[in-house]
C-alpha positions in Angstrom: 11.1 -32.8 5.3 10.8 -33.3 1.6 7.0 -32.2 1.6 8.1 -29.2 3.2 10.9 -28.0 0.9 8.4 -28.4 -1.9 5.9 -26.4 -0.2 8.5 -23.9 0.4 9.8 -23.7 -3.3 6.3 -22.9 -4.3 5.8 -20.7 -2.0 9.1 -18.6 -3.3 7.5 -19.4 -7.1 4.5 -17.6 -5.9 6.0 -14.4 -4.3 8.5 -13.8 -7.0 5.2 -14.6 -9.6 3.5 -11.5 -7.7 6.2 -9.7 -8.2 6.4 -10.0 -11.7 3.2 -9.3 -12.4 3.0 -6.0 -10.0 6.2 -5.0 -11.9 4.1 -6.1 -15.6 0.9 -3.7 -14.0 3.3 -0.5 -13.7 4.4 -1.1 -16.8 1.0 -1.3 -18.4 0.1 1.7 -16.7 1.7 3.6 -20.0 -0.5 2.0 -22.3 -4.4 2.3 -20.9 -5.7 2.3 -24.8 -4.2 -1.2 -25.8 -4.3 -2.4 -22.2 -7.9 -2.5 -20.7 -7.9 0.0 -17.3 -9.7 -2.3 -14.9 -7.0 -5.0 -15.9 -4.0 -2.3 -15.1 -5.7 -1.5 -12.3 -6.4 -5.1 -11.1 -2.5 -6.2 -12.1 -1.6 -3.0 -9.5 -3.9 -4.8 -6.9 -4.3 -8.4 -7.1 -0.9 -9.4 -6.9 0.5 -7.1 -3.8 -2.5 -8.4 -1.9 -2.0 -12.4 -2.9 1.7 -12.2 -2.0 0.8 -10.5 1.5 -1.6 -12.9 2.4 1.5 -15.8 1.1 4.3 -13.9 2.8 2.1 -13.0 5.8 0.8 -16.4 6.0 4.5 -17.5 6.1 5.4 -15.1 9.2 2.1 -14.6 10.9 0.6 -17.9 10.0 -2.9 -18.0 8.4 -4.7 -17.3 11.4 -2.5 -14.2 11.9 -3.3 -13.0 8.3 -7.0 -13.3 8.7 -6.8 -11.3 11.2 -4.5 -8.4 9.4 -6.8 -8.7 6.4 -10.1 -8.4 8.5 -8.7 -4.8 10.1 -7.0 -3.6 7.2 -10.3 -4.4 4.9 -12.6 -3.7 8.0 -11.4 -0.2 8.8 -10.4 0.8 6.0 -13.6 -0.1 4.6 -15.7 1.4 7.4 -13.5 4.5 6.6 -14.5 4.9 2.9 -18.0 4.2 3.3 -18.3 7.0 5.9 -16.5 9.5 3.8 -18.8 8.6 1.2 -21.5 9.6 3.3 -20.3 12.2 5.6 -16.6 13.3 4.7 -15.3 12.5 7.5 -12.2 11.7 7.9 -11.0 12.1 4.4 -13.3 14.6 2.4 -15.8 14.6 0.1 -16.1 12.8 -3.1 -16.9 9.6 -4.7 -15.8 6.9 -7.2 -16.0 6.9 -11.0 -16.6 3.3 -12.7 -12.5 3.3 -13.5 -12.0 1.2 -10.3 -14.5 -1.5 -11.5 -17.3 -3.6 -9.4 -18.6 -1.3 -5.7 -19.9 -2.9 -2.4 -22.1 -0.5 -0.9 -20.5 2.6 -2.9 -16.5 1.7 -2.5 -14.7 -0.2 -5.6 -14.4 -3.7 -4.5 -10.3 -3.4 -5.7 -9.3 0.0 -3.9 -10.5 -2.0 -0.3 -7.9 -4.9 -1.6 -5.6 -2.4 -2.0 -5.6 -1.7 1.7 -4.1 -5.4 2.2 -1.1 -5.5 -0.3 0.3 -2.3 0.2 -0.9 -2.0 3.7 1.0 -4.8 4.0 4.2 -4.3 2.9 4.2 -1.3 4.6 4.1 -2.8 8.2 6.8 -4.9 6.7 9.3 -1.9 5.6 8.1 0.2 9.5 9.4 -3.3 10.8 12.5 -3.8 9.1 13.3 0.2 9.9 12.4 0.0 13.6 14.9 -3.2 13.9 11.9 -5.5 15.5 12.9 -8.6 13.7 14.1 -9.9 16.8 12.1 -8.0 19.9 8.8 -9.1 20.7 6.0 -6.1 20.3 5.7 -5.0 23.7 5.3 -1.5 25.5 6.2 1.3 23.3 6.9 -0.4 20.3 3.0 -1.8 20.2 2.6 2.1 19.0 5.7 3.2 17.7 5.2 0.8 14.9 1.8 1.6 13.5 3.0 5.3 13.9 5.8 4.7 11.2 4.1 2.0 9.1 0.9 4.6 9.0 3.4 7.3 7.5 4.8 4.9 5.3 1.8 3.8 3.8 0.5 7.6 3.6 3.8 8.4 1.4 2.3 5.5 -1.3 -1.2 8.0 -1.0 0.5 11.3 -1.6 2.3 10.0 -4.3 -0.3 8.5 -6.4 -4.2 10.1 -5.1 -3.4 13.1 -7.1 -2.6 10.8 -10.5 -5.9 8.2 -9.6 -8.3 11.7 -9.3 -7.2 14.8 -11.0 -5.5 12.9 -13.8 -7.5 9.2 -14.2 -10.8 10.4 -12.5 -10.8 7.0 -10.4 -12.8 8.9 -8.0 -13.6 13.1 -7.6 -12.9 15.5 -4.7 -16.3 17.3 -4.8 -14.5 20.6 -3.1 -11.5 19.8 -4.9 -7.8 20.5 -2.9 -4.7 22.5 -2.5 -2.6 19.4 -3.7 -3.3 19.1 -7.0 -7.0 19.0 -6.6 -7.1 16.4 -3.4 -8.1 17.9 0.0 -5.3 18.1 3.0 -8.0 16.2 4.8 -7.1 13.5 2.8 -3.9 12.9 3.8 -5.1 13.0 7.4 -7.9 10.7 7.0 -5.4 7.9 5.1 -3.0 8.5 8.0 -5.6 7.9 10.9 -7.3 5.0 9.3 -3.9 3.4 8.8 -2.6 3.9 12.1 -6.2 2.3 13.4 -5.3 -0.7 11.8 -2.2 -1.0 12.2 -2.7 -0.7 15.8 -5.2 -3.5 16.5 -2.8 -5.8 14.7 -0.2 -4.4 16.7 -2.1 -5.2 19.6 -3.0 -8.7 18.5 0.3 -9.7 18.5 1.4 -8.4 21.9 -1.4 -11.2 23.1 0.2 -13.5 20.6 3.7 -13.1 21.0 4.7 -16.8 19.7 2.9 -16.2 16.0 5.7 -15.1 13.9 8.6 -17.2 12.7 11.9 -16.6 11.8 12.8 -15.7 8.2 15.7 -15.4 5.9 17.2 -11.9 5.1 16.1 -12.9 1.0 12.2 -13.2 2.5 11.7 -9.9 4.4 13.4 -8.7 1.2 10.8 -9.2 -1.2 8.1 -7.3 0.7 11.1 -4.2 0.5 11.1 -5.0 -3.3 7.2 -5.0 -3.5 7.2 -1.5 -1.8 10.0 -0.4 -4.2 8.7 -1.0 -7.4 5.9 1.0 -6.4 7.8 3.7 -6.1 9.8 3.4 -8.9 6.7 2.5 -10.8 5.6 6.2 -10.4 9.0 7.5 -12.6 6.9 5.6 -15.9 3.8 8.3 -15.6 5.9 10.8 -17.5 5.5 8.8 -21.6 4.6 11.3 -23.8 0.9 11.8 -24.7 0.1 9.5 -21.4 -2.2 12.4 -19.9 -3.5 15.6 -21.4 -1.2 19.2 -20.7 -3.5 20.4 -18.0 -6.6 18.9 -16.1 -9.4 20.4 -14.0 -10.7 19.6 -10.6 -14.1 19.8 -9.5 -14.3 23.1 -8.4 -13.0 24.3 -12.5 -9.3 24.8 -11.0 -6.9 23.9 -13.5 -3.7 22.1 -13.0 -0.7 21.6 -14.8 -0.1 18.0 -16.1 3.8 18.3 -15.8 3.3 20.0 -12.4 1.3 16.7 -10.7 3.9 14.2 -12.1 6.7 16.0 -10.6 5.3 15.9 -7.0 4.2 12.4 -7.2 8.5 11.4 -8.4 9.4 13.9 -6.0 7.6 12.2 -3.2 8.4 8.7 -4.7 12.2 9.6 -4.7 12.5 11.7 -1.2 10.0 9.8 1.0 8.8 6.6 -0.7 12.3 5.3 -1.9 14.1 6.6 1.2 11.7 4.2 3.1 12.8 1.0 0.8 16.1 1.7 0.9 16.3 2.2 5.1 14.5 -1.1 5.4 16.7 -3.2 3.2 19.6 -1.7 5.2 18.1 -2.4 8.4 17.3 -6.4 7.2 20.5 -7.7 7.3 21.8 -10.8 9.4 20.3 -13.7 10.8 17.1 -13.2 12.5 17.4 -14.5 16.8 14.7 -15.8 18.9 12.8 -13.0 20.4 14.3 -11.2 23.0 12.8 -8.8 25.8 
């Protein structure tokens, strides 16, 4: 018993760690000269995916992570690689160095990313849907990669426009109606999301016994995770952060003020909406499973 409250106890010291130092990497994100970019970049990366595979591994156990990580890094992989080659399914364009070391053409960190936020959104499309205590059977094996596909999408339309017209992290080559990213992108996040989601989904209809009961304070934290991410987005606006106007591909300009605005708008009307359902939705004592 003892062993296992210490285990637990670091466990909590290792979450609430992540989330500090996700929280420290939004925060750095105003100061790219003092602050290496590949480190802000990393500190908005590393930590969401360490504390998914820790909380995951707490819920789904490790076996039920690996599995997670090997669809969410596996398709979502597959996907970039292809639209690196083809543009199918989310446009044409490729990465700049910003995002640091590549595996055949995608930055090793932007296919982590798929984990930690990927994860935390299944998390909040769970806590929304009230599935804490049903088993994922029938409908709900699709209804909940529908809504944690749109939820993870929301994180995209908030930030891709920042990362590429602002940052060059990577460039649409025909450039877009949203700020200089392509509709097609959207689309493409959505589908691969919802691929992923759904073989998990699927998984654990076969496994119905993997996930454990957990305090209200421990779905929580992935809520808080998803938050701050949102929130995070209301710092892009420090003065002398970005230049007054910034070109796509094609030449198009676009107004600096104009791309910060949509990405709060979308981070206060969809994103936050989202975090604040879920923590609503998470209150109470979890029950056994029932049909």
């Amino acid at each position: 018993m003892a062993g296992n409250e210490a285990v637990a106890r670091w466990q909590a010291v290792l979450l609430w760690t992540m989330v500090a130092l996700y929280m420290g990497g939004r925060v750095c994100q105003q100061y790219p000269g003092p602050v290496p970019v590949l480190v802000i970049v990393a500190l908005q990366v590393v930590p969401p995916a360490v504390f998914a595979w820790v909380h995951g591994g707490i819920v789904y156990g490790v076996r039920g992570m690996v599995v997670f990580t090997a669809f969410c890094m596996g398709v979502g992989g597959l996907s970039e690689s292809l639209s690196l080659r083809t543009g199918f399914p989310f446009g044409h364009y490729f990465f700049t160095s910003l995002m640091g070391p590549k595996f055949l053409r995608v930055p090793v960190l932007l296919v982590l990313a798929y984990v930690g936020i990927g994860y935390c959104s299944w998390v909040v499309a769970f806590l929304i849907l009230g599935y804490r205590d049903k088993p994922l059977v029938g409908w709900r094996v699709v209804a909940l990669p529908l809504l944690a596909s749109a939820v993870m999408v929301a994180w995209d339309v908030s930030m891709d426009s920042i990362w590429a017209t602002l940052d060059r992290a990577w460039i649409w080559r025909d450039g877009g109606i949203y700020f200089g990213v392509p509709v097609s992108n959207f689309i493409g996040w959505y589908l691969t999301a919802f691929l992923f989601y759904l073989g998990f989904a699927v998984y654990l209809r076969a496994n119905s016994d993997l996930m454990k009961p957990v305090s209200l304070r421990f779905w929580r934290l992935a809520i808080l995770i998803y938050g701050i991410c949102a929130l995070g987005n209301l710092l892009v606006f420090r003065k002398g952060l970005f230049p007054a106007s910034a070109a796509d591909a094609t030449g198009r300009v676009w107004a600096t003020t104009d791309i910060l605005i949509a990405s709060v708008l979308v981070s206060l009307l969809a994103m936050t909406p989202f975090a604040v359902v879920a923590w609503m939705r998470s209150g109470g004592v979890q029950e056994p499973l029932q049909k």
